[in-house]
C-alpha positions as CSV (number, residue, x, y, z in Angstrom):
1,X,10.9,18.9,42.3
2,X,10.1,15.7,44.2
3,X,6.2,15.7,45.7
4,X,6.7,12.5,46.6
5,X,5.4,13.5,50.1
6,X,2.6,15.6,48.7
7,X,1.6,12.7,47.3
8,X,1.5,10.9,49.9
9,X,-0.3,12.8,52.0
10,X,-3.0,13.4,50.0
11,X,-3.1,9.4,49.9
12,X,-3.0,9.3,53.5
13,X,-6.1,11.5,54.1
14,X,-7.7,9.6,51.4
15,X,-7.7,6.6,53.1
16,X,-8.3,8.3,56.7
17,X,-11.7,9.4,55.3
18,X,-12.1,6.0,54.4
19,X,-11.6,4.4,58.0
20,X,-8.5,2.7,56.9
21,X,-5.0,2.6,58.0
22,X,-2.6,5.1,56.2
23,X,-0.5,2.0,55.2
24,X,-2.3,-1.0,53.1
25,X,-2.8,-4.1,55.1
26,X,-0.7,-6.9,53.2
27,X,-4.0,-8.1,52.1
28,X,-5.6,-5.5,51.0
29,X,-3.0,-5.4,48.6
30,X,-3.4,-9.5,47.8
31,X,-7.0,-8.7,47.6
32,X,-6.2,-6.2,45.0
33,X,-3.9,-8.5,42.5
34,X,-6.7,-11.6,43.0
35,X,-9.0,-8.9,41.8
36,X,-7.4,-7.9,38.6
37,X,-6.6,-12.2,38.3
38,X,-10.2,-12.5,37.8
39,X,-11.0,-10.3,35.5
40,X,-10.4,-11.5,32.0
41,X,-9.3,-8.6,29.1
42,X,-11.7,-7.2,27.1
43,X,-11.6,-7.6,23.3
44,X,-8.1,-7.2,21.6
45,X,-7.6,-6.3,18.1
46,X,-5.7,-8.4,15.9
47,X,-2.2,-6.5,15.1
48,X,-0.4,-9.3,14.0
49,X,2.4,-11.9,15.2
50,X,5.6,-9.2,14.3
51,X,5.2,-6.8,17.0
52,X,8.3,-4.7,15.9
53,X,7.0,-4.4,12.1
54,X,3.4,-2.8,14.1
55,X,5.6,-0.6,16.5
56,X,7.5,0.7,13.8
57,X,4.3,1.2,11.5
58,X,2.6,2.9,14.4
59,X,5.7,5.1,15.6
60,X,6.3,6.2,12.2
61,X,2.5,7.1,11.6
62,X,2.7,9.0,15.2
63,X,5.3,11.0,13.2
64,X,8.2,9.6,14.9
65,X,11.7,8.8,13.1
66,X,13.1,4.9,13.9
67,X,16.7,3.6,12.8
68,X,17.7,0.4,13.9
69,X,21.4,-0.9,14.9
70,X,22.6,-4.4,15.3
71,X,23.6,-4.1,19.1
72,X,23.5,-1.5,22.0
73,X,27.5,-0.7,21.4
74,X,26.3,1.2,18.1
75,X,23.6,3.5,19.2
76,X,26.1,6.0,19.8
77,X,27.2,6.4,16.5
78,X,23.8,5.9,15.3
79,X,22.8,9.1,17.2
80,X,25.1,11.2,15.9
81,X,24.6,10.5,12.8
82,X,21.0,11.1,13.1
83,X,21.7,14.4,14.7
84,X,23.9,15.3,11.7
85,X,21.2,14.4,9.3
86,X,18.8,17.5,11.5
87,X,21.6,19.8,11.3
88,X,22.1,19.9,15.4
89,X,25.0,19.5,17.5
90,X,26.4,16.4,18.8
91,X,25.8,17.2,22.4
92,X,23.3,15.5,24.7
93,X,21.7,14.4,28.1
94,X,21.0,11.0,29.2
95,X,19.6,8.8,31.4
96,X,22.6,7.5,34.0
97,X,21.5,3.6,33.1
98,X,23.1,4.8,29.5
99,X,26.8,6.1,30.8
100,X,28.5,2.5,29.6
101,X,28.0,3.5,26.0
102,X,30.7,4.5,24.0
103,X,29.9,8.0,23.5
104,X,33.0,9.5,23.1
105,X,34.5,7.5,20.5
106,X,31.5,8.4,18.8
107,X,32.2,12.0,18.8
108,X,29.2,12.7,21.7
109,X,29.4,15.2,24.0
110,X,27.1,13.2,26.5
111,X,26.1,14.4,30.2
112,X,24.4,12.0,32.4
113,X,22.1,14.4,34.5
114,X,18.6,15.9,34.4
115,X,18.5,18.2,31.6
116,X,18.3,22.3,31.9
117,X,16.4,24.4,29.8
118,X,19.9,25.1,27.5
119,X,20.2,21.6,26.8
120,X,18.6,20.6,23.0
121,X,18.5,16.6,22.8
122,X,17.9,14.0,25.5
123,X,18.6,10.4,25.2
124,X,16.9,7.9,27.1
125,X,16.2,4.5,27.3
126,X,12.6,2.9,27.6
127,X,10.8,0.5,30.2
128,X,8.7,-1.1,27.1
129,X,7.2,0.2,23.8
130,X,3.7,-0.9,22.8
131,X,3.1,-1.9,19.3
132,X,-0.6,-1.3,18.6
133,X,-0.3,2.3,18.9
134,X,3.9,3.0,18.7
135,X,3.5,4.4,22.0
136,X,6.5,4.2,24.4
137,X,6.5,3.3,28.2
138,X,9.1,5.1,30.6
139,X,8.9,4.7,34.1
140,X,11.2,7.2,36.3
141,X,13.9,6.4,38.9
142,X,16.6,8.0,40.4
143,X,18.9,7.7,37.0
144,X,15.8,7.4,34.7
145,X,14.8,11.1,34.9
146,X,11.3,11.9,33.3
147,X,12.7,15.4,32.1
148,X,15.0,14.3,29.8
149,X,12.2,12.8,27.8
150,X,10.0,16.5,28.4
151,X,12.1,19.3,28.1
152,X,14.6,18.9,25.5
153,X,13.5,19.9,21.6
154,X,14.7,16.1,20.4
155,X,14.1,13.3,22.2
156,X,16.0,10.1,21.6
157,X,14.7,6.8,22.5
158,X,17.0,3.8,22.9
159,X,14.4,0.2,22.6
160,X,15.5,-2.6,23.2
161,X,13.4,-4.9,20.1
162,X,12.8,-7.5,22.7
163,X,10.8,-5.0,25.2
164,X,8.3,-4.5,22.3
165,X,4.8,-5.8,23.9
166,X,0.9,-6.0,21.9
167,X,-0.7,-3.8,24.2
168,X,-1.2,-1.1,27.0
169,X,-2.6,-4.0,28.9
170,X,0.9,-6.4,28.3
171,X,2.8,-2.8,29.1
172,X,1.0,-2.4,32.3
173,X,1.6,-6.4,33.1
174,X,4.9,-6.6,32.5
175,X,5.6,-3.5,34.8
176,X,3.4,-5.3,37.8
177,X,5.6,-8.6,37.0
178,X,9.1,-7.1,36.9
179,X,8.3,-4.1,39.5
180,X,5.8,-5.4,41.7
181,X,4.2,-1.3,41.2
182,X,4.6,1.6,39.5
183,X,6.9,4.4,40.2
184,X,6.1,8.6,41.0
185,X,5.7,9.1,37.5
186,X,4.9,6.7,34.2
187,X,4.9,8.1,30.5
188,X,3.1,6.9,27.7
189,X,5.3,9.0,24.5
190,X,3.2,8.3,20.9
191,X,4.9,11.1,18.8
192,X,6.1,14.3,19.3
193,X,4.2,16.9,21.2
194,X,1.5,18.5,19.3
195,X,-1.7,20.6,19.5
196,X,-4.7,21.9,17.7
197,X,-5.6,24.4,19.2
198,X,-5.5,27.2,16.9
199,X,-7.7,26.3,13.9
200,X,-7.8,22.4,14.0
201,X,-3.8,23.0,12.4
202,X,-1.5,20.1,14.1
203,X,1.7,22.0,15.0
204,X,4.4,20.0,16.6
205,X,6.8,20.8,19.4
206,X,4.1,22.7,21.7
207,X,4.1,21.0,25.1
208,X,7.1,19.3,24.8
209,X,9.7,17.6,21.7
210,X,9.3,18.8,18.2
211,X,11.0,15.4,17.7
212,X,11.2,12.0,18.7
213,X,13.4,9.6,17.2
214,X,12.8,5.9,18.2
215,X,16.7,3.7,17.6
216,X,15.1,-0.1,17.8
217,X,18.6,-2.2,19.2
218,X,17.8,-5.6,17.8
219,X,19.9,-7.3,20.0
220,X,18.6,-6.8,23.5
């Protein structure tokens, strides 16, 4: 469901309250980026100089599962092999930016669409992944669908090793320098969903995944 316009809206009589126009003035919005130039960070904790050994550490301890491949042409066959380790059929969604992989010669049954409530694993790619906490960064888009990372019981996550930053902060950066904003919806994913609701016991897979599995593509 797209509440795009919703949101808007609500925006809109946000800023009527406020005496000011429904769209921002092109300096408001200058007036906004000098403001966070100003502002130095606050204190960082020192996680080392190898951001993929942390993100890998922290995905793992965020009981995640990470493989690595050489280059983006094996991910296919390095996701069905991982779904043949979990005992679950080679059949997925995807994210539309992830149609040029060889899937087929891999043995994947893989549909580029939104997933439904049938469909078991979603692959997908990632906008960044941040290696102080593992925690991965998807923004959605017309062929980046937020679902396929929701729904589905096992959620596959293609990362590029180059798009591995320190921190939320670098994450949140690096969106404002490639995107100039941030879409309808952003994701921070650090595990598999879980809760503890019922006698402080963790239990995996209630809002969301029982798995995430994190495929680090060393060469992009």
């Amino acid at each position: 469901m797209d509440t795009s316009a919703a949101r808007q809206a609500i925006l809109n009589r946000i800023r009527r309250a406020q005496g000011r126009p429904e769209q921002p003035a092109s300096g408001e919005r200058q007036a906004a980026d000098d403001y966070l130039a100003q502002h130095a960070r606050g204190p960082m904790p020192d996680i080392g100089t190898d951001v993929v050994a942390r993100f890998r550490e922290q995905a793992l301890r965020m009981s995640d599962t990470v493989s690595e491949v050489a280059a983006s042409a094996q991910v296919p066959a390095e996701v069905a092999a991982y779904l043949d380790g979990i005992a679950v059929a080679r059949r997925a969604i995807a994210w539309r930016t992830l149609s040029g992989l060889p899937w087929r010669e891999a043995g994947m049954e893989v549909e580029c669409r939104p997933p439904s409530n049938d469909d078991l694993v979603g692959i997908t790619g990632a906008f960044c992944a941040i290696a102080e906490t593992g925690t991965l960064m998807l923004l959605s888009g017309p062929d980046t669908w937020s679902s396929a990372s929701l729904l589905p019981e096992t959620h596959v996550a293609i990362l590029p090793a180059s798009r591995i930053v320190a921190s939320m902060e670098d994450a949140f950066a690096l969106a404002r320098s490639e995107r100039g904003g941030l879409p309808r919806a952003v994701n921070f994913i650090s595990g598999p969903s879980r809760t503890g609701d019922i006698e402080q016991t963790i239990v995996l897979g209630a809002h969301g995944p029982y798995r995430v599995h994190v495929i680090l593509v060393r060469d992009e």
